[in-house]
C-alpha positions in Angstrom: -10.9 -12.5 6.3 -14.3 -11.7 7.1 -13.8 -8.1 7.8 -11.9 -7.7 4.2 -14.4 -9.6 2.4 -17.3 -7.0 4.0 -14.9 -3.5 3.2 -15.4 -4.8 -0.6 -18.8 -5.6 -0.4 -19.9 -2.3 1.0 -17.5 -0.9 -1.8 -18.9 -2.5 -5.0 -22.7 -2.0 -3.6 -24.3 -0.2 -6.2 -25.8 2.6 -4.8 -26.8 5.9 -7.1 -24.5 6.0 -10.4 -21.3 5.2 -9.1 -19.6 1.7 -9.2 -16.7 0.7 -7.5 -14.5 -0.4 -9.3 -12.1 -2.3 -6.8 -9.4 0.4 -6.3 -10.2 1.4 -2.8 -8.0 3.9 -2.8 -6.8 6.4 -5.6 -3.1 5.2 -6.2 -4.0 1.5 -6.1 -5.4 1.5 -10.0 -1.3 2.8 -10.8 -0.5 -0.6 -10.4 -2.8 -2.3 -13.0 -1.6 0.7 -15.2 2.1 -0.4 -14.5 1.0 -4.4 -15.1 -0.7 -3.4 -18.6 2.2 -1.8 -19.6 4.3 -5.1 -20.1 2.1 -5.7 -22.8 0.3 -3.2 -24.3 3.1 -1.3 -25.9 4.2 -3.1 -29.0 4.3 -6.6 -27.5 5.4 -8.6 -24.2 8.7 -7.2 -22.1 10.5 -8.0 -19.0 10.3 -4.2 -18.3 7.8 -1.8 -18.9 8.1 1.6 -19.3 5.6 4.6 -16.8 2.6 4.5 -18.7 2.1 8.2 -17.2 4.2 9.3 -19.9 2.9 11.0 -23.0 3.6 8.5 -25.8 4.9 5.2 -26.1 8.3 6.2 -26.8 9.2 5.9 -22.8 12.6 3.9 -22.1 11.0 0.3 -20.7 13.4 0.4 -17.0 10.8 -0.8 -14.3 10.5 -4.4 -13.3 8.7 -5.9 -9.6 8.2 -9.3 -9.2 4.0 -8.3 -8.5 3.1 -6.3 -11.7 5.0 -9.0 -13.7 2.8 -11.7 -12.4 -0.5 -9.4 -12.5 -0.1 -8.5 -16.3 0.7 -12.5 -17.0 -2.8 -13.1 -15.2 -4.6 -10.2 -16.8 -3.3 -11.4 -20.7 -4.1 -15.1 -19.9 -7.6 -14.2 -18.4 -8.4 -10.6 -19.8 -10.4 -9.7 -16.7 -11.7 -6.7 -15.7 -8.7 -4.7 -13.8 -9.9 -3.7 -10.7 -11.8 -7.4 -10.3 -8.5 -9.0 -11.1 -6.3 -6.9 -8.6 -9.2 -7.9 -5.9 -9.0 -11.4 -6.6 -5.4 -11.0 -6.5 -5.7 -9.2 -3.1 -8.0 -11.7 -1.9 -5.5 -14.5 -2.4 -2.5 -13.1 -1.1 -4.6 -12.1 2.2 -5.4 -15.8 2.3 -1.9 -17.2 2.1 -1.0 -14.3 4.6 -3.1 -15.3 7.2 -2.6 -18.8 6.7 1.4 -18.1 7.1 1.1 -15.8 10.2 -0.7 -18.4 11.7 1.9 -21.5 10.9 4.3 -18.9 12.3 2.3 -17.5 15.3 1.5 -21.2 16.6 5.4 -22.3 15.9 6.7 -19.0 17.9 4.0 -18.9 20.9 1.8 -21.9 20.7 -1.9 -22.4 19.9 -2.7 -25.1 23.0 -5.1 -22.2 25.1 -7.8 -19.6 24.3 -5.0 -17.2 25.2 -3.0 -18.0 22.4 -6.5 -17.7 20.1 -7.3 -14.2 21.9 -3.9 -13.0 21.5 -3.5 -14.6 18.0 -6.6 -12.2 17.2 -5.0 -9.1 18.9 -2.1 -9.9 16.6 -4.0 -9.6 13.2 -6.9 -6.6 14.2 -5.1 -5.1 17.1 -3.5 -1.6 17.5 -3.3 1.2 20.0 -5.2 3.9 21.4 -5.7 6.2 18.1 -9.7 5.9 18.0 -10.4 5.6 21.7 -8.2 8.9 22.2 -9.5 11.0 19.5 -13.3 11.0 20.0 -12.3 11.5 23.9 -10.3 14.6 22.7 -12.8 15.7 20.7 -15.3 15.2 23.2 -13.8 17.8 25.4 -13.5 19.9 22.7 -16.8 20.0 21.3 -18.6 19.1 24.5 -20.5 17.6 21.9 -20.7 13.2 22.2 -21.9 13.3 18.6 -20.5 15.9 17.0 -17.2 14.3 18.3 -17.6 10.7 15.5 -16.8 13.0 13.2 -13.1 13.7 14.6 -12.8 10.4 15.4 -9.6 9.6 13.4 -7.7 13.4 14.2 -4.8 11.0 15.4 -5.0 8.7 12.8 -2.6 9.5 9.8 -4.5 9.5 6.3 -7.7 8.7 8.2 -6.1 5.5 9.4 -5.1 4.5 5.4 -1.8 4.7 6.5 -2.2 1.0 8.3 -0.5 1.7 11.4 -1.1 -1.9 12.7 -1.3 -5.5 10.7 -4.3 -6.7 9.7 -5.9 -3.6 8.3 -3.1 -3.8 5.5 -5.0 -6.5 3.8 -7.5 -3.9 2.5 -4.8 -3.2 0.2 -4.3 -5.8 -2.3 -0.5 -5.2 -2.8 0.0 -4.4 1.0 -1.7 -8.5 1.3 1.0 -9.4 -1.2 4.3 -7.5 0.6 2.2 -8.9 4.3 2.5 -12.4 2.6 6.4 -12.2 1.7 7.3 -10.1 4.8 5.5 -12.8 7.1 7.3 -15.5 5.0 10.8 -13.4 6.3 9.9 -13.4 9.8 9.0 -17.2 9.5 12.4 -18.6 7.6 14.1 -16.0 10.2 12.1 -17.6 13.2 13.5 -21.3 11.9 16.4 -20.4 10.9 15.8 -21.0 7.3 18.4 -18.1 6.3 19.0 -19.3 2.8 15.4 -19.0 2.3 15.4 -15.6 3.9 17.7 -14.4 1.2 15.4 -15.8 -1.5 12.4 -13.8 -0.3 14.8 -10.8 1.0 15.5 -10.2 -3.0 11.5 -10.9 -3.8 10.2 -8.1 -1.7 13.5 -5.9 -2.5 12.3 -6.0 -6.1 8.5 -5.9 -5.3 8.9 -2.3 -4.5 11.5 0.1 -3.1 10.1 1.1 0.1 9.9 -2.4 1.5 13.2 -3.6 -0.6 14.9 -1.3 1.6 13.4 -1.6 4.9 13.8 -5.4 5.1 17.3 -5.2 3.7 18.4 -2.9 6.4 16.4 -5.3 8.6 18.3 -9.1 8.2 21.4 -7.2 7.4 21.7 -5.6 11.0 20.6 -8.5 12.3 23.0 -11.1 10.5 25.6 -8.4 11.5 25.0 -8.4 14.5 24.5 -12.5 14.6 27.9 -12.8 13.2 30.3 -10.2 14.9 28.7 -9.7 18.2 27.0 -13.2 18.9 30.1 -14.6 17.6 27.0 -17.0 15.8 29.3 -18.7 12.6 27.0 -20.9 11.1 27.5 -21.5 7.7 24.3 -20.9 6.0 24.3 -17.4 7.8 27.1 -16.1 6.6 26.1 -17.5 3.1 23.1 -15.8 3.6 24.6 -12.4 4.7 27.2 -12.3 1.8 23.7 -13.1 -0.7 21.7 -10.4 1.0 24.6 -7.7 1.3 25.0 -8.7 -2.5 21.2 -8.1 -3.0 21.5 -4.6 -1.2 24.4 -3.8 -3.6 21.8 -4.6 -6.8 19.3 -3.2 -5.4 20.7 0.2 -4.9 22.8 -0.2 -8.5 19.1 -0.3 -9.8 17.3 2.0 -7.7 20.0 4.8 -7.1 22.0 4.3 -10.2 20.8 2.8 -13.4 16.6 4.4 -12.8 18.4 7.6 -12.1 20.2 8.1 -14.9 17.2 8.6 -16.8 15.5 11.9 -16.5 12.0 11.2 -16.3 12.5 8.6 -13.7 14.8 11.5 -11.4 12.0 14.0 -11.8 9.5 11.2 -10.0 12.2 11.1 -7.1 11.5 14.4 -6.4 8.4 14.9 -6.7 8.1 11.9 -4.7 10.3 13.8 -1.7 7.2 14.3 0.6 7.4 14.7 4.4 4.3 13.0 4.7 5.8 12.6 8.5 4.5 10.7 11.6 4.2 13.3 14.4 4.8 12.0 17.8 1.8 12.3 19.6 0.5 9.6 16.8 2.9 7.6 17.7 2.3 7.3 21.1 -1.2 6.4 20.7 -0.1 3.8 17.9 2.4 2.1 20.0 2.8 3.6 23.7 0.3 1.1 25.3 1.9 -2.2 23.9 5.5 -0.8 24.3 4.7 -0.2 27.9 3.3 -3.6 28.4 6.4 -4.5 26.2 9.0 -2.7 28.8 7.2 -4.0 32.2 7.5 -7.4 30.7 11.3 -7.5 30.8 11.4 -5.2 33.6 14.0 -6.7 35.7 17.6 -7.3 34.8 17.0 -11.2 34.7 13.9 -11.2 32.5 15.9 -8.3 29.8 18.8 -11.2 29.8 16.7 -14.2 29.2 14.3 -12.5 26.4 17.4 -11.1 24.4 19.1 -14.0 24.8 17.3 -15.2 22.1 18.1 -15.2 18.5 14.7 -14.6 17.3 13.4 -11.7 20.0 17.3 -9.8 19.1 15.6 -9.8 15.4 12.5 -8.7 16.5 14.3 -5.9 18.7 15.6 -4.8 15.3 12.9 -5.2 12.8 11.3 -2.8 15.4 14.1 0.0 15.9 15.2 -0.1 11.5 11.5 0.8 11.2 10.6 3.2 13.7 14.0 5.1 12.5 12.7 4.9 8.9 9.2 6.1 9.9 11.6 8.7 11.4 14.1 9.7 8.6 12.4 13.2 8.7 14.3 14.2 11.5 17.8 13.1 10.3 17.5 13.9 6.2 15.1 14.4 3.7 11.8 13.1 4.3 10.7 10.7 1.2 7.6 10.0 2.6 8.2 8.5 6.1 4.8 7.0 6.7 5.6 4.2 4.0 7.6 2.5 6.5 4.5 2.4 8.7 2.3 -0.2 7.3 2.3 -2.6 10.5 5.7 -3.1 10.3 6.4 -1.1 13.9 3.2 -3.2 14.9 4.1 -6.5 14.1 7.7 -6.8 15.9 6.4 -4.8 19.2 3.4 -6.9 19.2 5.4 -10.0 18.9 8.1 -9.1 21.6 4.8 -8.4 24.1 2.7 -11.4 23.4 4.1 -14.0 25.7 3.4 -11.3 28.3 -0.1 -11.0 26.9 -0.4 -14.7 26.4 0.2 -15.5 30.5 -1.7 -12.8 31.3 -4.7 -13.7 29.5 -4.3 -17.1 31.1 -4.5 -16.2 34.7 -7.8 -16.7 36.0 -8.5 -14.5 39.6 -11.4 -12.5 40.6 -13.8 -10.8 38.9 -12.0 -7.9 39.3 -8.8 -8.9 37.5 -11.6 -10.3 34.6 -12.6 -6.7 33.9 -9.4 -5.8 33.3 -8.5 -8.5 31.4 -11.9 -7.7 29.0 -10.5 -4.0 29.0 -7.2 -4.4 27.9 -8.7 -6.7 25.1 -10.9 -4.1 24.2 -8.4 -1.2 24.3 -6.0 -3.4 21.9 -8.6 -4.0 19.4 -10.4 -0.6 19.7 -8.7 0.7 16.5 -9.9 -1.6 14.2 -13.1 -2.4 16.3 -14.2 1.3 15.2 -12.6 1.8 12.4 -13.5 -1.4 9.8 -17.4 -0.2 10.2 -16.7 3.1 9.6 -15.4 2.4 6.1 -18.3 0.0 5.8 -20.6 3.2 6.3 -18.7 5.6 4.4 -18.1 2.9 1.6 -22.4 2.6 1.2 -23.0 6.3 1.6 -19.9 7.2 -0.9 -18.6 9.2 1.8 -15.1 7.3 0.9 -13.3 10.2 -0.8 -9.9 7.7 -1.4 -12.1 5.6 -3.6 -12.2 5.4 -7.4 -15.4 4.9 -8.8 -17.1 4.9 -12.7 -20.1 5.8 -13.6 -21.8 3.5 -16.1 -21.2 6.1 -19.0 -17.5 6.1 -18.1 -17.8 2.4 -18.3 -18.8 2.1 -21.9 -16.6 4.9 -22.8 -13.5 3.3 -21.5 -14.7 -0.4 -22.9 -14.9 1.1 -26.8 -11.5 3.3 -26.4 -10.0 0.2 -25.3 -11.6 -2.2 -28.1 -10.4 0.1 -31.2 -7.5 2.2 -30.2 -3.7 1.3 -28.8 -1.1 2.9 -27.9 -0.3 5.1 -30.3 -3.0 7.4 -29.5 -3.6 10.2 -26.7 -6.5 10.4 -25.0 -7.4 14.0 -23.8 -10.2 14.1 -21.4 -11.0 16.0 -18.0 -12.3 13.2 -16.1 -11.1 10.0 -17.8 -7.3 10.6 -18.1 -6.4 8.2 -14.5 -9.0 5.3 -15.3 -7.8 5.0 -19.1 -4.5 4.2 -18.0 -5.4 1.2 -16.2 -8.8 0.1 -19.1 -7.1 1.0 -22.0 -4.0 0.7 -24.0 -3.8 4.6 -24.5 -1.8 7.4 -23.2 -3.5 10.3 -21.2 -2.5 14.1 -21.0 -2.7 14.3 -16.8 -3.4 10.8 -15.3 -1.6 11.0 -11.5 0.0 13.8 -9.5 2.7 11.9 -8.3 3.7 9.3 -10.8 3.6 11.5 -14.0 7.1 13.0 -15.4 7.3 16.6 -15.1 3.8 16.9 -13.8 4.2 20.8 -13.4 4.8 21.0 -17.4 2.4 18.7 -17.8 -0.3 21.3 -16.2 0.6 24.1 -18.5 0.6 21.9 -21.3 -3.3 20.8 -20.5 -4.0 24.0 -19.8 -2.9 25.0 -22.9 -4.5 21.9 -24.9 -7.7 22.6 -22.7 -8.5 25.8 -22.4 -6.4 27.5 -25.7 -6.7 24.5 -28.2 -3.3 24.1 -28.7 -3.4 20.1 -29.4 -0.4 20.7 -32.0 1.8 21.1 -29.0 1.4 17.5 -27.9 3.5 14.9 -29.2 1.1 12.6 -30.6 -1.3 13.7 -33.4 -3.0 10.7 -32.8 -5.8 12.3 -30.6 -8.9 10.9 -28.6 -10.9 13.6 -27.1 -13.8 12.6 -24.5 -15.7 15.1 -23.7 -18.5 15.9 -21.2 -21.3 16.8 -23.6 -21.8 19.8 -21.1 -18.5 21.4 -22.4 -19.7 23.1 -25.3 -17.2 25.3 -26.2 -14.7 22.2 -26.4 -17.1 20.4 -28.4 -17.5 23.3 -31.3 -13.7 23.6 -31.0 -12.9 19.9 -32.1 -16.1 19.6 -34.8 -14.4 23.5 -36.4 -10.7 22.0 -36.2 -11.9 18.4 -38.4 -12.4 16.3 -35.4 -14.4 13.0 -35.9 -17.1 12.2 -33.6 -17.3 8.4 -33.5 -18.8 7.5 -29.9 -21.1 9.1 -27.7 -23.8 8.1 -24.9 -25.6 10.0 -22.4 -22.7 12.3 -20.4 -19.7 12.0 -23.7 -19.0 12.6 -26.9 -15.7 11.2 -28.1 -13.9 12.4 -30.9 -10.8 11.4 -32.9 -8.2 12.6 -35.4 -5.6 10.2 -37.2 
């Protein structure tokens, strides 16, 4: 955990005026926004409604088994947000780790340091993505330096995309889904199937991308268990009939009954990005293990005896469902392909290769055949090797653009919204509108690009409100305005129009009407 517990030190450093406020990355605060929503509108709920939306008159239809648990722990302890989904984080990368290592030592073994070395490779290795793009750009720049800087060109999202397993646990959610989906693998590895089910309908209803990639998963492979192994145990086939029934709910919620609703059909779309995975990536992501993977089972003898196992024909497709899901691009239309990335290629290839790693780690021969034992290690582990202190550098220079980060005036602007106004008011603001959703119980005019209904209308109507002063076209005349004390003309507009100034510190002024 060490390299986790050092990306958040780095991060909540406080250097200059900025604090970090424990969302790494931009859309991870939409989640304690979701988890405050159970509560803060008019009471507790099994479902909340978006809290992107303009007013608290929003149908409550979304439920996951994470935010539930999340709000529960933020009303009990009433902790700061972002500190909460860290600790949160924290402990689910914990029990993660703990789990992948019950299951790693019950699949491969723990009795030699190859097991440890490979165990290692497992968590923090990956492929060639770093090694190949500053050698690119070296040849391209002719500059060694200069080349740093293009380090990640191969890396999708500047390696936030989590190509490979252990750099997912940055991501407090991503530790959480890591957790359940390593759970999966290890009630799958002892043939625990009823317990597979059980967890199968926890991570379909933890969130969509993952409900549908693992259901495809131990479906195909209970299929294929059933009618082409001819394997009839009974709990399997219990477990098939629960799982095809949790596919059929699933997809009743997802496809019908959040579809019927307009401002939940809008989101689909604008949700229908080909945020694709080009193939040269892929190559570099994967090509050295599946090589390693392919001379391994080389013969027709070795192919037999590994797939004549239950486990490694799982493994086969956990792999193939999400390589063709990080795929769909290229057969229909792309809703975001690289969610189905997020080590979940990694983990299977890694774990049909590693008894091939394992016995070649243990051979012990010349010094020669040391070297290139000590390269291959490095080669595997060169992705996160480079990567992990970069973000430590770019977290305590603030070069980390995906961050969100307050300034103490935003602080105490967001505390005293939150201690005297709910959710019947709208909070108009240009820099605050995101954050409040998450530190307050108030609606916001433009909070996220992706996640707010009929974000295209909701431009023109902030554009309207902002720059033409049209605040009777929004639907709540219960108005918060914080404003930067630099935007004069805004100012002089609220204080003509009746506007009550009733806070202010250094950078804001915020203003209110009833």
């Amino acid at each position: 955990m060490i390299p986790i517990f050092l990306y958040y030190f780095f991060h909540f450093l406080p250097i200059g005026s900025n604090i970090g406020t424990g969302f790494i990355h931009g859309d991870l605060l939409s989640y304690m926004s979701n988890a405050r929503q159970y509560y803060d509108n008019e009471g507790f709920s099994l479902f909340y409604s978006n809290p992107f939306q303009l007013d608290n008159q929003g149908t409550r239809i979304y439920f996951q088994f994470q935010t539930l648990l999340l709000a529960v722990l933020w009303k009990i302890t009433q902790a700061d947000v972002g500190l909460l989904f860290v600790a949160f984080g924290m402990l689910s990368t914990f029990f993660a780790l703990w789990i992948s290592l019950r299951f790693y030592k019950t699949y491969l073994g723990w009795n030699s340091m190859a097991h440890k070395l490979t165990f290692i490779l497992f968590i923090f290795g990956g492929g060639l993505l770093l090694v190949a793009g500053y050698a690119f750009s070296v040849v391209e720049k002719g500059d060694f330096y200069q080349a740093i800087f293009e380090t990640f060109r191969f890396d999708p999202g500047g390696g936030f995309w989590m190509l490979n397993f252990g750099r997912n646990f940055i991501y407090p959610l991503e530790a959480y889904y890591h957790l359940i989906s390593m759970a999966i693998l290890f009630a799958v590895l002892r043939k625990k199937h009823l317990l597979s089910s059980i967890l199968l309908f926890v991570i379909a209803f933890s969130h969509p991308f993952y409900g549908i990639q693992f259901l495809l998963i131990l479906i195909a492979y209970q299929l294929i268990e059933v009618v082409v192994i001819k394997e009839h145990q009974n709990n399997l086939i219990k477990a098939l009939v629960f799982n095809v029934f949790t596919l059929a709910l699933f997809a009743f919620y997802n496809l019908g009954w959040l579809s019927s609703f307009d401002s939940h059909a809008i989101l689909i779309k604008q949700w229908s990005l080909n945020w694709s995975f080009d193939v040269v990536s892929q190559l570099l992501a994967y090509g050295l293990l599946a090589s390693l993977f392919v001379y391994s089972i080389r013969n027709t003898q070795s192919f037999k005896t590994f797939f004549a196992d239950s486990f490694h024909r799982f493994l086969l497709v956990y792999f193939l469902i999400s390589l063709l899901l990080a795929n769909h691009d290229l057969f229909i239309k792309p809703i975001q392909p690289l969610h189905f990335t997020h080590g979940h290629i990694y983990i299977p290839l890694f774990l049909m290769t590693a008894p091939w790693l394992i016995s070649f780690f243990k051979k012990s021969m010349d010094i020669r055949f040391q070297w290139l034992q000590i390269l291959l290690f490095l080669l595997l582990i060169s992705d996160n090797l480079l990567w992990f202190p970069a973000q430590y550098y770019n977290n305590a220079t603030r070069l980390a653009y995906v961050a969100v980060r307050e300034t103490p005036d935003q602080k105490s602007v967001l505390k005293f919204i939150n201690q005297h106004f709910d959710s019947n008011y709208l909070l108009i603001s240009s820099d605050l509108d995101y954050l409040a959703t998450a530190y307050t119980s108030v609606y916001t005019l433009l909070p996220h690009p992706y996640n707010t209904p009929f974000v295209a209308d909701r431009l023109r109507l902030r554009d309207e409100v902002w720059k033409n002063q049209h605040w009777h076209l929004l639907p709540l005349q219960k108005l918060i305005f914080a404003v930067n004390k630099s935007e004069v003309d805004m100012i002089n507009a609220l204080q003509s129009d009746g506007f009550t100034p009733i806070f202010q510190n250094t950078t804001y002024l915020v203003f209110v009407k009833h």
